[in-house]
Structure formats: C-alpha cells, structure tokens
PLY file of the C-alpha trace (Angstrom):
ply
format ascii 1.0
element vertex 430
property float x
property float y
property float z
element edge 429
property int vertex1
property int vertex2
end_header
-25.85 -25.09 18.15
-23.93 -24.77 14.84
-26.30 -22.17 13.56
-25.71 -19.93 16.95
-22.05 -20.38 16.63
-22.30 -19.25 13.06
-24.40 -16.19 13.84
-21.34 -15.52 17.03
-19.22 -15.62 14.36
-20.44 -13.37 12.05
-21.55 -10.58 14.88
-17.96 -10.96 15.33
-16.57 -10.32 12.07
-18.88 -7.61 11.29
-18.07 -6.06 14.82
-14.00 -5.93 13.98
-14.77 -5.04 10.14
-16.46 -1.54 11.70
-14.06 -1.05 13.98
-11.11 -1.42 11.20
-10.40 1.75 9.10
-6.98 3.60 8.29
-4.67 0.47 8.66
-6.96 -1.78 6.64
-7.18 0.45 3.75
-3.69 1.18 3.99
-2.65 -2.30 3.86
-5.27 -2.97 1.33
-3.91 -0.04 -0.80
-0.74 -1.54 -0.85
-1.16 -4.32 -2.95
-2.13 -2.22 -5.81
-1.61 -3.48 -9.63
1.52 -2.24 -9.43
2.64 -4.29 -6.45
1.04 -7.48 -8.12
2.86 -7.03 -10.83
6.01 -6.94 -8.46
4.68 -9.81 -6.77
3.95 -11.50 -10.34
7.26 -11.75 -11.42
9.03 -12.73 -7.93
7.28 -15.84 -8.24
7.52 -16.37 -11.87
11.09 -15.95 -11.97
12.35 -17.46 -8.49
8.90 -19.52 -7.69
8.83 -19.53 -3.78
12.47 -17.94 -3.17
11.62 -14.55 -2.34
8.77 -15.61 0.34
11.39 -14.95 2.97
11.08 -10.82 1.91
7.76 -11.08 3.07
8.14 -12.53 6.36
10.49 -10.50 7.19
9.00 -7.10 5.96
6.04 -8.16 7.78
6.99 -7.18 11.66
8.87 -4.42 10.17
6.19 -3.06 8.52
3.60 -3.35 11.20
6.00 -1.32 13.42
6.41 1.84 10.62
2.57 1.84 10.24
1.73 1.68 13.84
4.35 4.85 14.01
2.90 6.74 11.27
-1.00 5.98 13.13
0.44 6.95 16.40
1.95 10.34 15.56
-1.51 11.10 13.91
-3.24 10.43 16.22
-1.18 11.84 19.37
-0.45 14.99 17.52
-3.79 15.83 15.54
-1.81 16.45 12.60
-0.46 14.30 9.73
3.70 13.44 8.64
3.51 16.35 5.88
2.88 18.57 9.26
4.73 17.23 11.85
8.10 16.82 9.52
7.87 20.64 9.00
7.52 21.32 12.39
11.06 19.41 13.26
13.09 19.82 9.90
14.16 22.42 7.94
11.36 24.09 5.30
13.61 23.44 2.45
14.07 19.78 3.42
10.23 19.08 4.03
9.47 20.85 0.47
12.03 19.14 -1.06
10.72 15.45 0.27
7.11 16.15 -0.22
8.08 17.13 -4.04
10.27 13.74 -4.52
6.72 12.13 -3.30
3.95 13.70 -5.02
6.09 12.80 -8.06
6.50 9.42 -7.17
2.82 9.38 -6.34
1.62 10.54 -9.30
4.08 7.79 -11.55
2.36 5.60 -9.23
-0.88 6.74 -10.40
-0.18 6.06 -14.44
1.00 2.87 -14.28
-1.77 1.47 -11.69
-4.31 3.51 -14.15
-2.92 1.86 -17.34
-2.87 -1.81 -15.68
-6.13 -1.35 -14.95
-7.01 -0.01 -18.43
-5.29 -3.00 -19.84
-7.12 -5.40 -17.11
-10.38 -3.92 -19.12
-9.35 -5.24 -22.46
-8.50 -8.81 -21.11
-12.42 -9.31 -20.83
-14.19 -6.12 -23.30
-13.28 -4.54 -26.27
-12.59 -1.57 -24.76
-10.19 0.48 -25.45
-7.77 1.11 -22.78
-7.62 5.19 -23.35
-11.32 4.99 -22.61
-10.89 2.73 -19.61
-8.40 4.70 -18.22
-10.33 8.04 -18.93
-13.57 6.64 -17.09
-11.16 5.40 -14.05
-9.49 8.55 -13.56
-13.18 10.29 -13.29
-14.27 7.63 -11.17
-11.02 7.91 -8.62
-11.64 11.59 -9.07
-15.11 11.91 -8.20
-14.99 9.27 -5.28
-13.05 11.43 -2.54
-14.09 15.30 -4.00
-17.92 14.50 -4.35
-18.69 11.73 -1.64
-19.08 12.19 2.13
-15.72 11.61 4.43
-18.01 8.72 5.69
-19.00 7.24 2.24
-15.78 7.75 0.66
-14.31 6.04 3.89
-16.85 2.82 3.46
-15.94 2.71 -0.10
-12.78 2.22 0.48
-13.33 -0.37 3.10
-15.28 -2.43 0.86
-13.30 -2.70 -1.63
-10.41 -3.97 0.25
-12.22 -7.44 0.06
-11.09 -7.36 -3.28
-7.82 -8.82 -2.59
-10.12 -11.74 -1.46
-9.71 -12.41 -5.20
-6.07 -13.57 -4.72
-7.23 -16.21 -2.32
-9.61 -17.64 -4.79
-6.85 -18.07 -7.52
-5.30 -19.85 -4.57
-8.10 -22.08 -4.31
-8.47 -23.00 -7.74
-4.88 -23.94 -8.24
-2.97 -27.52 -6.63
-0.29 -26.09 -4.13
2.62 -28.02 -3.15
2.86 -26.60 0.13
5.37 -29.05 1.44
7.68 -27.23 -1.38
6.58 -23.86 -0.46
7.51 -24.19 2.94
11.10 -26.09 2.47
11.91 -23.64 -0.36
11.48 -20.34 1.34
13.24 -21.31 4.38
16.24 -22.47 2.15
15.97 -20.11 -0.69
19.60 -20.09 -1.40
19.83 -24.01 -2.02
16.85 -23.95 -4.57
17.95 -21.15 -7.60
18.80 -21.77 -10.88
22.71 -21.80 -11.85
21.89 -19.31 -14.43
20.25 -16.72 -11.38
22.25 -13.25 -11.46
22.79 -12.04 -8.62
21.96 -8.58 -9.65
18.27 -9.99 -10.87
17.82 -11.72 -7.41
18.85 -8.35 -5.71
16.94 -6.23 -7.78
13.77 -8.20 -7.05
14.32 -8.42 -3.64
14.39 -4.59 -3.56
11.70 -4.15 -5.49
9.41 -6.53 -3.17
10.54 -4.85 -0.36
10.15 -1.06 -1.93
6.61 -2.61 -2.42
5.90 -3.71 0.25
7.24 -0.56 2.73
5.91 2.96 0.44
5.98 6.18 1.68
2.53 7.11 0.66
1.57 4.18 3.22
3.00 6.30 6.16
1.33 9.78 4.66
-1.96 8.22 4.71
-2.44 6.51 7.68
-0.92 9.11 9.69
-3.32 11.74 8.15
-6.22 9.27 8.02
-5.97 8.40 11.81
-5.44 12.56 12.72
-8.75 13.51 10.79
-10.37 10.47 12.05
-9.72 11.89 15.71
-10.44 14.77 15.09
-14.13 14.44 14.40
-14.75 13.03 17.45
-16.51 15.45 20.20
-14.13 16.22 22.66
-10.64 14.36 21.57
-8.22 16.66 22.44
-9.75 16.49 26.12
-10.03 12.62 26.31
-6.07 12.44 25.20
-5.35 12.90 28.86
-7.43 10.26 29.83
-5.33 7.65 30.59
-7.91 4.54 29.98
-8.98 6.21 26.57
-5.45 6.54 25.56
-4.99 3.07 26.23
-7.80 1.78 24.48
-7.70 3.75 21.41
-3.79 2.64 20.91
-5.13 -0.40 21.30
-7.41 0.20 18.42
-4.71 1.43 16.57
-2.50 -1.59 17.31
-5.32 -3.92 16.11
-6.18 -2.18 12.93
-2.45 -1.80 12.10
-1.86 -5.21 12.15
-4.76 -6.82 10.71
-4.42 -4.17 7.63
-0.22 -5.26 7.31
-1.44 -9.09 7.98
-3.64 -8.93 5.12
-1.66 -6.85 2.87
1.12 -9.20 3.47
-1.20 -12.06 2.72
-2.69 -11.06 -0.26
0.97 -10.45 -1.37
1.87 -14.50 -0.29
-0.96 -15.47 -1.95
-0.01 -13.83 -5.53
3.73 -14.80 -5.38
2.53 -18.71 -4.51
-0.13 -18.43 -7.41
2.47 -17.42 -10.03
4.77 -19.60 -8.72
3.29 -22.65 -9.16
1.58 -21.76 -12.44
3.63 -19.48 -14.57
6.98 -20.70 -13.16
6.34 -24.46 -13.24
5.31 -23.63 -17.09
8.36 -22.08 -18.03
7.12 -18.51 -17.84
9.53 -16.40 -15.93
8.94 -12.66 -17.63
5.66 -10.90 -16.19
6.49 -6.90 -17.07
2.47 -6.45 -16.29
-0.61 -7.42 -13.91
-2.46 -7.83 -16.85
-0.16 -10.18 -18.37
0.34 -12.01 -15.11
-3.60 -12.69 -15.52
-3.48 -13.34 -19.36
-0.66 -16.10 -18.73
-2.33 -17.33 -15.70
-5.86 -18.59 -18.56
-3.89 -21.54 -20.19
-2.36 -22.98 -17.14
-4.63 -22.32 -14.09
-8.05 -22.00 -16.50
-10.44 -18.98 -16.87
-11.63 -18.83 -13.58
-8.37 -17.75 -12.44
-8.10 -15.75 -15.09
-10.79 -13.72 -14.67
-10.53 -13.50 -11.05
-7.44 -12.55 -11.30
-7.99 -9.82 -13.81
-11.29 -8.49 -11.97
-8.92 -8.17 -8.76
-6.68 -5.50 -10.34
-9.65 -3.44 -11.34
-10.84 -3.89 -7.86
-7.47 -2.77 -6.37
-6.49 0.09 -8.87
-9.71 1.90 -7.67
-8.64 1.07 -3.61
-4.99 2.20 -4.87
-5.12 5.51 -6.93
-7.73 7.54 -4.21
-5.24 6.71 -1.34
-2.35 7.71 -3.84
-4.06 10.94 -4.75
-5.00 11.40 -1.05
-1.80 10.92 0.58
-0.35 13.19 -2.03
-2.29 16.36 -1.33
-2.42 15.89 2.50
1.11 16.20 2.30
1.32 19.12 0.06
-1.44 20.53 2.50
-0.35 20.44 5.15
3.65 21.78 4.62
1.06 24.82 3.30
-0.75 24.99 5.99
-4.35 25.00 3.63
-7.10 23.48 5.16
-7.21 19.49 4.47
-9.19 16.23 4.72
-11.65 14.19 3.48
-14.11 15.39 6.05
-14.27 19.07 4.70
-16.15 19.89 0.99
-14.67 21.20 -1.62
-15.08 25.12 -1.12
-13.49 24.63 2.03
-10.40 22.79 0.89
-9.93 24.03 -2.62
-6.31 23.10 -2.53
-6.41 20.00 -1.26
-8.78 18.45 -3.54
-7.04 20.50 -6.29
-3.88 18.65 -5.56
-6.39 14.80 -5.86
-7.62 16.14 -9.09
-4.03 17.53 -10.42
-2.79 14.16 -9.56
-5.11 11.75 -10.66
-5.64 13.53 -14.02
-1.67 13.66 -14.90
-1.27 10.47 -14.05
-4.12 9.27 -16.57
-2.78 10.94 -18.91
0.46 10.04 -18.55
-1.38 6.66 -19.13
-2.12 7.72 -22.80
1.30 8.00 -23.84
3.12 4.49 -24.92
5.33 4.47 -21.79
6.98 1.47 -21.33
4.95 0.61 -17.68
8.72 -1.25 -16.39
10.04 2.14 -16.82
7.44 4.11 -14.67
7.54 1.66 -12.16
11.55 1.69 -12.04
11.11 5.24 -11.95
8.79 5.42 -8.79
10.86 3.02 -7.42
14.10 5.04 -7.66
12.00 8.45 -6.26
10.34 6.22 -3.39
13.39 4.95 -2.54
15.64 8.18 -2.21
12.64 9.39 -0.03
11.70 6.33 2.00
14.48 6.37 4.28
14.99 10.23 5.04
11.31 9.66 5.71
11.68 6.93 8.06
14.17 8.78 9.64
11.79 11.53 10.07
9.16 9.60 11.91
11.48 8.06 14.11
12.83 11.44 15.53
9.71 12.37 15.86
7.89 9.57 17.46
10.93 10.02 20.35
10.34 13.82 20.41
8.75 15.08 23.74
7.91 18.16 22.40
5.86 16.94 19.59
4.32 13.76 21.51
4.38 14.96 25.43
3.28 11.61 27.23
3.03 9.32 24.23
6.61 9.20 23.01
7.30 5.75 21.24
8.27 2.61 23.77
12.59 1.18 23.50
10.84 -2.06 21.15
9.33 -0.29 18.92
12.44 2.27 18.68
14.35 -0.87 17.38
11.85 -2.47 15.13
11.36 0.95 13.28
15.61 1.41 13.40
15.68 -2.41 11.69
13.36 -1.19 9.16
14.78 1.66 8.25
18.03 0.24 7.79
16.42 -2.46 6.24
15.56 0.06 3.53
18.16 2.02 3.56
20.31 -1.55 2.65
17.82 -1.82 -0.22
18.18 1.23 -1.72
21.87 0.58 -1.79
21.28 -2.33 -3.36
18.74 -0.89 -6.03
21.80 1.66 -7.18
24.81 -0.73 -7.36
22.93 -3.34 -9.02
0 1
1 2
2 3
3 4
4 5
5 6
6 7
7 8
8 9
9 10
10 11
11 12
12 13
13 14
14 15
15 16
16 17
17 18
18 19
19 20
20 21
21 22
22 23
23 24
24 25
25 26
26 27
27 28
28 29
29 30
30 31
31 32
32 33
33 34
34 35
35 36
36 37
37 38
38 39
39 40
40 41
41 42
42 43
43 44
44 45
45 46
46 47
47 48
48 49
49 50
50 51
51 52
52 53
53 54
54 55
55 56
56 57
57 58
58 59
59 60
60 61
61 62
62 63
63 64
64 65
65 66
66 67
67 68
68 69
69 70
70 71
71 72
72 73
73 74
74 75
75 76
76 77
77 78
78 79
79 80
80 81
81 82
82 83
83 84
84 85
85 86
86 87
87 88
88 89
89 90
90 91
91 92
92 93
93 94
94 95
95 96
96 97
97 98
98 99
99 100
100 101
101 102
102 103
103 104
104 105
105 106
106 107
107 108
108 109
109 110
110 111
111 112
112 113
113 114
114 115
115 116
116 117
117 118
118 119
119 120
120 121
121 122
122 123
123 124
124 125
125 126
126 127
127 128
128 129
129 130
130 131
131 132
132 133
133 134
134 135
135 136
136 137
137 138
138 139
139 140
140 141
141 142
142 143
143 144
144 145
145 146
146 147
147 148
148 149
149 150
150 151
151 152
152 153
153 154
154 155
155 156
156 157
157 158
158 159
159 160
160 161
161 162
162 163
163 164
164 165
165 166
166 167
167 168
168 169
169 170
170 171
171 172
172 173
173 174
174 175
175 176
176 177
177 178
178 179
179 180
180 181
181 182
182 183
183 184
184 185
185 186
186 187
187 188
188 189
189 190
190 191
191 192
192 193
193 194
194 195
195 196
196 197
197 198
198 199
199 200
200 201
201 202
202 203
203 204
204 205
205 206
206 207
207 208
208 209
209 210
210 211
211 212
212 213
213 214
214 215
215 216
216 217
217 218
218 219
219 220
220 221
221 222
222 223
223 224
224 225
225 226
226 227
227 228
228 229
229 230
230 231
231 232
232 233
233 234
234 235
235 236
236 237
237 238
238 239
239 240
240 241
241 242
242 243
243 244
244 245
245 246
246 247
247 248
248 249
249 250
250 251
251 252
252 253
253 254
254 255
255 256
256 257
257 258
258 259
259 260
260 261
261 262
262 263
263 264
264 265
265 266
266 267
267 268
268 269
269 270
270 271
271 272
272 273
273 274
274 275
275 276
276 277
277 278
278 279
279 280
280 281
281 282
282 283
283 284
284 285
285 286
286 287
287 288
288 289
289 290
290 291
291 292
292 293
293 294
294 295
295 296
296 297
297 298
298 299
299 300
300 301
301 302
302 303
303 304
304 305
305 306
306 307
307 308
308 309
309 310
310 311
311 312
312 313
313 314
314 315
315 316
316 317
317 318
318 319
319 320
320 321
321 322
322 323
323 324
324 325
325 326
326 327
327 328
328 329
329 330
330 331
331 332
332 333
333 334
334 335
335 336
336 337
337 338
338 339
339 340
340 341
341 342
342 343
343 344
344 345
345 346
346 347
347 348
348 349
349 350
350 351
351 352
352 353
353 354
354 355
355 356
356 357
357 358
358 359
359 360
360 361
361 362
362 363
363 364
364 365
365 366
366 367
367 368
368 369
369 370
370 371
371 372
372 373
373 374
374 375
375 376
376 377
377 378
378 379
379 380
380 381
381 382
382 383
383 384
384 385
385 386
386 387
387 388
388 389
389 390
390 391
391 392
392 393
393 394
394 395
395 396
396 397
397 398
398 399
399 400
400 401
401 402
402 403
403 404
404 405
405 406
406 407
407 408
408 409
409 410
410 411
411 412
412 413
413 414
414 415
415 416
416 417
417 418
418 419
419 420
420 421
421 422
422 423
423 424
424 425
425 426
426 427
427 428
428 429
C-alpha cells in the first residue's frame, strides 16, 4: 500500500514538474546570488523582522507575474512589444535602455558572487571562475536547443532546494519566528535607524518584484505558444482558453511560492545563525556562506556556497535573455530561444554583449554593494513606469480583445505597483 502511494506520488510530482515552465524558472531566477545576499543581511541585521516583506510581496507578486504570462500569451508577443505598441517610441527606448543596463549590473555582481563562491571551496581564482561562467551562461541559450536550454533551466531550479537543507541542518526557534514577524516593530534593537530598516525593506522588496521577471515570463510564455500547431486558432476556443490560463495560473504561483520560499528559508537561516552570533554585516553571498562554517558547521557551509553557483547559472541566462528580448522586440528583429543563431543574429548578439560586459565588469575591483545599489536605483526608476505599462495594457481591448484582465486582479496589480512605487520613494529619501 505504502509503496503504491509512493509511486502515486511521484507520477504526480513528475506530472506537475513537466507541466511547469516560464513561472518556475522565473521564480527560480529570482533568488539569484544577488537576492541572497539581500536576503543574507535582512536576517543578519533584523533576524526575523523583515519576514512580513515577504508575505506580503507574495500575493502581489503572483498577480504581476500572472499579468506579464497573460499578455504573452493572449497577444503572441512579449512586454518589450506590446509597450511599443501603446506608448510613445521614445518612452519604450528609453525604459528598455534603463533595463538592459540594470540587467547587465545585474549580471557582474551575480558573476563575481559566484566567482567568489568558487574560491570558498578551490583555489581558483575568481577571474578564471568568472571567465569560465560567463562562457558557460553564454553558450547555454546560443548553442543549445529552445527545448534543452528550457530543461536546463528547469533543473537547476532545484537548486534552491539547497536553502532548505541549511534549514535542516540548523535548530529553528519557530515559536520566535512566528511571534517576531507578526510583531516586528516590538522586537528591534534601540540602536535600529530607521533609514537602515527602510532601506532594507526596499531592497527586499526591489528583490523580490524585478523587472526582468515580467520581460521574461511574458516573452517565455509568447514563444512557448507560439510553437504549438495551430495556437492562434485554438485562442478562440473557449475551453482551451480556459485551461491554458489555468496552466498559467498554476505555474505562476508555484514558481512565486517557491521563489518566495527559498527567500524565507535564507532570511530564517541567517537569522538564527549569523544574527544570534553577533554578525549583522553580510555585503556578499559568499560571505553569508563563509560566516555561516563556524556557527552552523561545513555542511551548511558548503551547501550553502554550492547553491549560489547553482543559482548564478539559473540567474545570468534569464538576465541575458530578458535583456535582448526586450531590445528585440522594440526592433522588431527576429527573437527567441526557439530560432538558431543565423536567424536571430541580434538577439543572441544582445545575450552575448550582455553576459560578456557584465563578466568583465566582474574583473574590475568594484565594490559588489555599489553595483547592487546601482541596479537597484535603475530597477527601481523603471519598475513602476513598467508596472504601469502592463496594467494599461492588460485592460486594453485593443491589445487583448476577449481576455482583458478581471476587476481583482486590476487591484492586486494597482496594490503592487503602488507598493513599489512607495518603495522607491523610500529608497531616495532615505
């Protein structure tokens, strides 16, 4: 009996693994070793204070994706497109600049964690860790199949698994964790800034809700469709419609439930290791991880470290990717995974032009604080315009006929982007 449940259960989870694809990834991609990092020093410095951030970015986040997935998929075409097609040319250059700069930042300081992630275990030196990665993230999506590079991609999101291990191999006091982040306020230290607690709050939340996020999917889910036989026909069948939102639906929030997991996982682990030691600084994954050996032991260590390797090379392709299917596409150049490289010279152009500044950018002695607060700043003048964007478009009739987005999730993507639009307030007064 126990073995046929078993097997049930596995059939099961292998069935909704296959059928998972742009919204795990995407999720997956954003807890890269930049966003552990972020997640790092939250629970270093305010141990499980800033848990509330990720509850509540959670729904909010779910409803963004589900937007960007939707107008992919309704309109065949990806946010880079569909922005140009309701804005001003100007406007849509101008944002899709501000990104693939952002992107690219993005890229150096993931590439140089995971460089530095190399020499916590190897002699290595990280200029020839992060030369080998950028090859690596390079030749994944240019030289590999649409399919391959997809599975790829999927399997490494059970990297972040690693996070749950360090879980495992640490004592939680969950009693604590659960009484401090509903009453965060009642738990800081007298000596907490206000600026420092608002700072980290938008930088958890700029984390955790990234433009490239919305790029991707949407473009993802639009090629994805688009190699089906027939999809433009079977749009206007009402039952398919229904069932491939559906699809959408689950994959979006699976992908944001893990992502937002992982996250939960990482602030706990630091939290009641690093903070409960008197270590409230992280500037670095790899620090996180080299702090974590002494209290938590090696095994944490070392899964710790082996997870940001695992999630840089998740990270920097989707980076890369989102990047030059929105340059692509406000061009109008052929685009997508899907197509080889003589037919879409620009578009992998833009994967390799990106990837291979932003390793080296990862040679020079750039303080990796300072690239992140830089991306930060960029991602945040862009997010909300952005978000604004997909919103006017997800109502438009003209650009979404029959699929136009329901009154709920109207208001959960309005919350978010005022949400954001608080935070990058926030990130410039304080």
């Amino acid at each position: 009996m126990r073995i046929k449940a078993a097997k049930q259960v596995f059939k099961f989870s292998r069935e909704l693994f296959r059928g998972l694809g742009p919204g795990l990834i995407t999720g997956a991609a954003d807890d890269d070793p930049s966003g552990i990092a972020t997640y790092s020093q939250a629970g270093a410095q305010f141990r499980f204070g800033l848990i509330w951030t990720l509850v509540l970015a959670t729904p909010l986040m779910i409803s963004i994706q589900m937007l960007s997935a939707r107008i992919g998929w309704v309109t065949g075409r990806g946010l880079g497109a569909n922005i140009k097609a309701l804005f001003p040319l100007w406007f849509t250059t101008g944002l899709v600049s501000l990104f693939v700069t952002a992107n690219t930042i993005n890229i150096a300081a993931d590439i140089g964690a995971m460089g530095e992630a190399v020499r916590l275990f190897t002699p290595i030196p990280a200029s020839v860790s992060i030369f080998v990665f950028g090859i690596v993230c390079v030749v994944s999506p240019v030289f590999f199949s649409y399919e391959r590079s997809v599975r790829i991609l999927k399997w490494l999101t059970l990297a972040l698994f690693a996070y749950v291990a360090v879980i495992l191999t640490v004592k939680v006091p969950w009693w604590q964790v659960t009484t401090e982040s509903l009453q965060p306020w009642a738990f800081l230290q007298p000596d907490v800034r206000l600026s420092d607690y608002a700072a980290i709050v938008v930088a958890v939340m700029g984390t955790t809700i990234s433009p490239y996020l919305f790029f991707w999917q949407a473009s993802q889910e639009a090629e994805d469709d688009l190699r089906r036989p027939n999809a433009a026909k079977r749009h206007a069948d009402p039952r398919y419609a229904a069932k491939h939102l559906g699809r959408i639906r689950l994959d979006t929030v699976v992908g944001m439930l893990f992502s937002n997991l992982i996250a939960l996982c990482i602030v706990i682990a630091t939290a009641v290791t690093l903070n409960q030691q008197g270590i409230t600084e992280i500037q670095t994954s790899a620090q996180a991880a080299l702090a974590l050996r002494p209290v938590a032991g090696d095994l944490a260590f070392v899964v710790f470290g082996l997870g940001i390797i695992g999630t840089g090379l998740l990270a920097v392709p989707v980076l890369a990717g989102s990047a030059a299917y929105a340059v692509s596409e406000v061009f109008e150049w052929t685009n997508g995974l899907s197509h080889k490289f003589n037919e879409a010279r620009g578009f992998y152009l833009i994967i390799i032009a990106a990837t291979g500044v932003g390793s080296t950018l990862g040679y020079f002695e750039i303080d990796p604080i300072k690239m992140l607060l830089w991306s930060a700043i960029i991602n945040g003048v862009i997010a909300v315009p952005i978000m604004v964007a997909m919103l006017l478009i997800g109502q438009s009739d003209r650009l979404m006929g029959a699929y136009t987005i329901s009154t709920q999730h109207r208001v959960f993507g309005w919350l978010a982007t005022a949400l954001m639009a608080v935070a990058v307030v926030l990130m410039f007064i304080t």
